[in-house]
C-alpha positions as CSV (number, residue, x, y, z in Angstrom):
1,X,9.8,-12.2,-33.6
2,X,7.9,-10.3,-30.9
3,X,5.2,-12.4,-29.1
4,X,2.3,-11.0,-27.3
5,X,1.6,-13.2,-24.2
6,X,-1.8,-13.0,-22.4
7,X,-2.5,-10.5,-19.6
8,X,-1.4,-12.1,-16.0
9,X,-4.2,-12.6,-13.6
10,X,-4.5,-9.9,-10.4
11,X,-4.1,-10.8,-6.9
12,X,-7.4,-10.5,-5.6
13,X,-5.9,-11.2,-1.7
14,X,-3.3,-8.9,-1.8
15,X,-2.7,-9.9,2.1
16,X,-1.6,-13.4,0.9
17,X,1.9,-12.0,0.2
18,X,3.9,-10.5,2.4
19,X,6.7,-7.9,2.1
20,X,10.2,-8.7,2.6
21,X,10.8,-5.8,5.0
22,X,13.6,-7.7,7.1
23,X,15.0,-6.8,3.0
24,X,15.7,-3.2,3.9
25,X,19.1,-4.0,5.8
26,X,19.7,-0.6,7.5
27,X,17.0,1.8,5.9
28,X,18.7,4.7,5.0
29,X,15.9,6.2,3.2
30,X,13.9,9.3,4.7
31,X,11.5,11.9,3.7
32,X,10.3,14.8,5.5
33,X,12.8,16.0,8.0
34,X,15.2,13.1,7.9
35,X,13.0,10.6,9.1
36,X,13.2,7.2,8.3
37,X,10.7,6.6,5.6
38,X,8.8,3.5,3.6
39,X,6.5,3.3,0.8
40,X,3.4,1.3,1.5
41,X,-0.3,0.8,-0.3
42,X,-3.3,0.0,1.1
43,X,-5.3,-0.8,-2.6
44,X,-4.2,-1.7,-6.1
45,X,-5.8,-0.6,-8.9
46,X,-9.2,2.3,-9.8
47,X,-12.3,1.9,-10.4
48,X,-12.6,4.8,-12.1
49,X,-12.4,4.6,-16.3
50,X,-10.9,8.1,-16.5
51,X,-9.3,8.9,-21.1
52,X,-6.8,10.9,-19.4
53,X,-5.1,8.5,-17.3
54,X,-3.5,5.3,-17.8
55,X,-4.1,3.1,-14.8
56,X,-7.4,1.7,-15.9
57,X,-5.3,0.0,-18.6
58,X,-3.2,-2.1,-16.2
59,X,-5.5,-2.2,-12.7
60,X,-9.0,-2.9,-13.8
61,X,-10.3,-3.8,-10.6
62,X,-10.0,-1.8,-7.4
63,X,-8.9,-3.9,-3.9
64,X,-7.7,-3.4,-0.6
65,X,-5.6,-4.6,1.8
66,X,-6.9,-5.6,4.8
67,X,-7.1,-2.7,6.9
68,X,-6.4,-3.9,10.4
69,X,-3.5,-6.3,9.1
70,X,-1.8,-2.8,7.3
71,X,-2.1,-1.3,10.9
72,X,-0.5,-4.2,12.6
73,X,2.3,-3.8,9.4
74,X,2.9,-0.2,10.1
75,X,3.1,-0.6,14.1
76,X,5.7,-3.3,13.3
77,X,7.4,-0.9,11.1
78,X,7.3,1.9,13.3
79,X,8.7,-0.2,16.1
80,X,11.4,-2.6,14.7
81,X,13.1,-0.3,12.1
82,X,12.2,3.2,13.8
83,X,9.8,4.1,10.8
84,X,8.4,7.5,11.9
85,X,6.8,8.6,7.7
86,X,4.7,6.5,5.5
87,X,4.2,7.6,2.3
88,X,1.0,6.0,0.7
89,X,1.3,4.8,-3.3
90,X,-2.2,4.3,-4.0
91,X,-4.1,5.9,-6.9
92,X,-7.0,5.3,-4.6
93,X,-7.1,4.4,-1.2
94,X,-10.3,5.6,-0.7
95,X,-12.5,4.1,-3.4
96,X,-14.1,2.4,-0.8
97,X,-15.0,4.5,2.2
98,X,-15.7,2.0,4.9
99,X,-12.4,0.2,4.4
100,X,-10.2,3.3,4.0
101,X,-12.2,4.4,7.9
102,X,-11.4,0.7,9.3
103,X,-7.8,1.7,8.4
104,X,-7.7,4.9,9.5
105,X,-9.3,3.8,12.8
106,X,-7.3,1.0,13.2
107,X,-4.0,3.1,13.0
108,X,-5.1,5.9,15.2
109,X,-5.6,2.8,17.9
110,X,-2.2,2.4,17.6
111,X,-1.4,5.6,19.3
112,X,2.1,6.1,17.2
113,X,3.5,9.3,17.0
């Protein structure tokens, strides 16, 4: 008999787990040219309650990584497994303007190629 269980609870810090990246063994994956490739996301979620799209039924609140910890993730990537592309899986990174700039700032101080 099917049983409907009640809906999990979001992680609101989604900096308080970490990604097994050390789990990639020998990244063969690339995008663009051959280069070596990950998928990462900076938020979860939309705050936007659009009939035509789905995602408000699963993600109903919008939240972010935090945006100079993602930069310090992607520098790590870039220099321990030769990362060179990232290719963002957010349905909205920007929703909130002044985080998404933090991020964006904070990577550009990085100076990677």
């Amino acid at each position: 008999m099917p049983l409907k269980t009640q809906a999990a609870e979001n992680i609101h810090n989604l900096d308080q787990f970490r990604i097994g990246w050390e789990l990639m063994g020998n990244n063969k994956y690339t995008y663009w040219g051959q280069r070596k490739a990950v998928v990462i996301q900076f938020s979860r979620g939309c705050p936007y309650p659009c009939t035509y799209c789905g995602q408000s039924l699963f993600w109903k609140k919008w939240r972010h990584r935090d945006p100079q910890l993602l930069a310090d993730e992607i520098e790590m990537l870039h220099y321990k497994y030769g990362i060179e592309v990232i290719n963002f899986a957010d349905e909205n990174p920007s929703s909130n303007p002044k985080a998404w700039r933090e991020f964006l700032e904070a990577l550009v101080a990085k100076h990677l190629k």
